[in-house]
N, C-alpha and C positions, 0 to 999 in steps of 0.2 A: 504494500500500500504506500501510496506516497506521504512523505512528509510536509515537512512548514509547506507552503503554498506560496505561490506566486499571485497576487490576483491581479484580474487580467479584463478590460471594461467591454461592459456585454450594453444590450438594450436596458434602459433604463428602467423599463414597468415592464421587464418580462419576468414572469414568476413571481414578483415582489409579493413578499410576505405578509402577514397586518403590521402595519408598524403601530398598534397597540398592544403586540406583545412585546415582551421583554426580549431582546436579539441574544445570541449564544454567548455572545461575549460581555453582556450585561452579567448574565448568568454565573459565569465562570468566575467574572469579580465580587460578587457578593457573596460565593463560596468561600474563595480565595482569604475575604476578609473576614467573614466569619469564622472562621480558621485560624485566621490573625498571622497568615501567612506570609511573606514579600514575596515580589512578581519574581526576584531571582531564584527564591527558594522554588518555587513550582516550576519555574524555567529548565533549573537545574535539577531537579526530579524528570523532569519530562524529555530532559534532551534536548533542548530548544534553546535557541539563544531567549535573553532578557528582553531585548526588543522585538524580536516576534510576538513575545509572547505579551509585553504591552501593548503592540499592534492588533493582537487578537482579541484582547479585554475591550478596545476601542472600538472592533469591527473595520478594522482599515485592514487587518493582511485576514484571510481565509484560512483555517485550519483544514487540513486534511483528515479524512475519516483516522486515522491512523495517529496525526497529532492529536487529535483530538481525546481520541480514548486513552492515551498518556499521558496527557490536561487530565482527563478522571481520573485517573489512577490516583495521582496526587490527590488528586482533591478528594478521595474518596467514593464517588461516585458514579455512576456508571455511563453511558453517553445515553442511553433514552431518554435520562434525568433532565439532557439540556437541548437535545431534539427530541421532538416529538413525533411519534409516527414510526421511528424505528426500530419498532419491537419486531420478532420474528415477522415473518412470512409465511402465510397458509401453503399446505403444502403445494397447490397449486396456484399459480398466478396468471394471471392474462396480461395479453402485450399493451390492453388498453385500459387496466385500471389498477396497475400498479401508482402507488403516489410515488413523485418524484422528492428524493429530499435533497435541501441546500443548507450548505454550512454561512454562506454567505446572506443576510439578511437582508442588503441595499442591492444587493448583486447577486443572485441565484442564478443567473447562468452563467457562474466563472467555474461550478463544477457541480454536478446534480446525479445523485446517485438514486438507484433502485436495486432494494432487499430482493433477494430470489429466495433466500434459506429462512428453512422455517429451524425449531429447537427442539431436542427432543433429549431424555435421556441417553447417554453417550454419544454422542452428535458433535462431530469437532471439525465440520469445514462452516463456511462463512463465505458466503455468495452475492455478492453485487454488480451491476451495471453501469457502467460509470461513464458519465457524458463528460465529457473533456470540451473544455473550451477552448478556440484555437488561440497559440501561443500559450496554454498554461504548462509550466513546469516544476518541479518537484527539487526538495533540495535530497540528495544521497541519503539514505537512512540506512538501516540494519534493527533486526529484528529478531526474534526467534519465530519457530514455523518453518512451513513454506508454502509457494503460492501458485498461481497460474493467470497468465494472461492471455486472452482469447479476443481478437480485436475482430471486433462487428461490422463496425462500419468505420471509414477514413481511415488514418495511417496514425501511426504515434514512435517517438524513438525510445527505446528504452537505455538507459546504461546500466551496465551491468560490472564493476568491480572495471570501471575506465573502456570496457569496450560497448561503442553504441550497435544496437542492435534497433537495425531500422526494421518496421510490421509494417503489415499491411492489412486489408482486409482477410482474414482466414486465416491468419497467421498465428500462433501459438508462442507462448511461452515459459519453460517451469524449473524454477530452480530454489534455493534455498534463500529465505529470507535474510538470513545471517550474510549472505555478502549483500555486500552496498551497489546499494539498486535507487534508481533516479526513473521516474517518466517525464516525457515531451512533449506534445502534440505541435510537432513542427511545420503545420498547416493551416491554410487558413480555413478551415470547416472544424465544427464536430464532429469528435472522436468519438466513436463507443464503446469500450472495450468490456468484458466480459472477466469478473477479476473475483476468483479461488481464490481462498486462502482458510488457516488452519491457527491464525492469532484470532482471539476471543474478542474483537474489535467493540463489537457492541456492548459486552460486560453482561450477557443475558445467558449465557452458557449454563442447561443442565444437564448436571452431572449426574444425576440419579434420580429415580422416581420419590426417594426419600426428602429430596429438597423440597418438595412441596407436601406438605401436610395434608393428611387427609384422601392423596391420589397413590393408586395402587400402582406400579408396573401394570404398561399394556391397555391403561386406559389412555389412550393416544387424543382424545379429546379433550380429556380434563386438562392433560398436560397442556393441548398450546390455546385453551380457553386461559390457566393459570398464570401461565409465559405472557397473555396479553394484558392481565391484571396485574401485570412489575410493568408495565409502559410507567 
């Protein structure tokens, strides 16, 4: 998954959010302070420089699904907690009414992702769709896991431990999270790429039917009725 964010200026009222809710990076500082935190201490938990990461408390730089859920980590809590709508995914989805989510609140079309994986007891990949903006790029990261890129539609470059690996549409990708891996969309369209992975991004992972109270193994209903009451 990519890192810090580049953000990158799209249409101005496309997707726009209500700006009567509280934006992600509202969110994140009033965790932050309640906490009684500094911006470097969560910075420096999370990997990130201090000025991204005041950048992101502002809503001027975009977090990465991936930055993001390293912002939680710190902070304790999970990324549903500060997006909304990204709890699992039913086991089936349609091409026309998945919700699109943005980490960006002024600007949701600088990267706009869709859940495909739904949770289940021992269930350990994590499936989204990811619409890349053109020129958005990714600062190197490294992670545990590993991942897979599956590019849909448009082209994107990946680096991968200094060598670029240019995709295209149909192209594949999979290797270990743990080397340092960057994306690109070195185009002037929307990218879509199709992106595996085996890091617990959303924070909504379960691990046994015992996690939740009251549901047996194998009642596969209760479980992601339960999964959608931790949104």
């Amino acid at each position: 998954m990519a890192d810090e964010s580049t953000q990158n200026p799209g249409k101005p009222d496309a997707g726009r959010q209500d700006p009567g809710k509280p934006a992600i990076g509202a969110k994140l500082r009033a965790r932050r302070r309640a906490l009684k935190l500094t911006l470097q201490e969560v910075a420096e938990g999370a990997g990130l420089s201090t000025g991204f990461m005041s950048q992101a408390e502002r809503d001027i730089a975009v977090p990465s699904l991936t930055s993001l859920h390293r912002i939680c980590g710190v902070l304790g809590i999970a990324v549903h907690d500060v997006l909304p709508g990204s709890g699992p995914a039913p086991e089936a989805t349609r091409h026309d009414a998945r919700p699109k989510l943005s980490l960006g609140q002024h600007n949701p079309a600088v990267t706009a992702y869709e859940r495909i994986s739904t949770t289940f007891p021992g269930s350990v990949l994590n499936a989204v769709i990811i619409r890349e903006a053109p020129g958005y790029r990714s600062e190197p990261q490294s992670h545990e896991g590993e991942e897979i890129f599956f590019v849909l539609e448009g082209a994107c470059t990946v680096e991968l431990e200094g060598n670029r690996v240019v995709m295209e549409a149909g192209d594949s990708l999979h290797f270990s999270s743990q080397r340092l891996h960057s994306t690109w969309n070195h185009t002037d369209s929307e990218t879509a790429i199709l992106h595996v992975c085996t890091m617990d991004v959303f924070g909504d992972r379960i691990t046994s039917a015992e996690d939740i109270p009251g549901v047996h193994a194998g009642h596969e209903a209760a479980l992601l009725q339960a999964a959608g009451e931790q949104e």
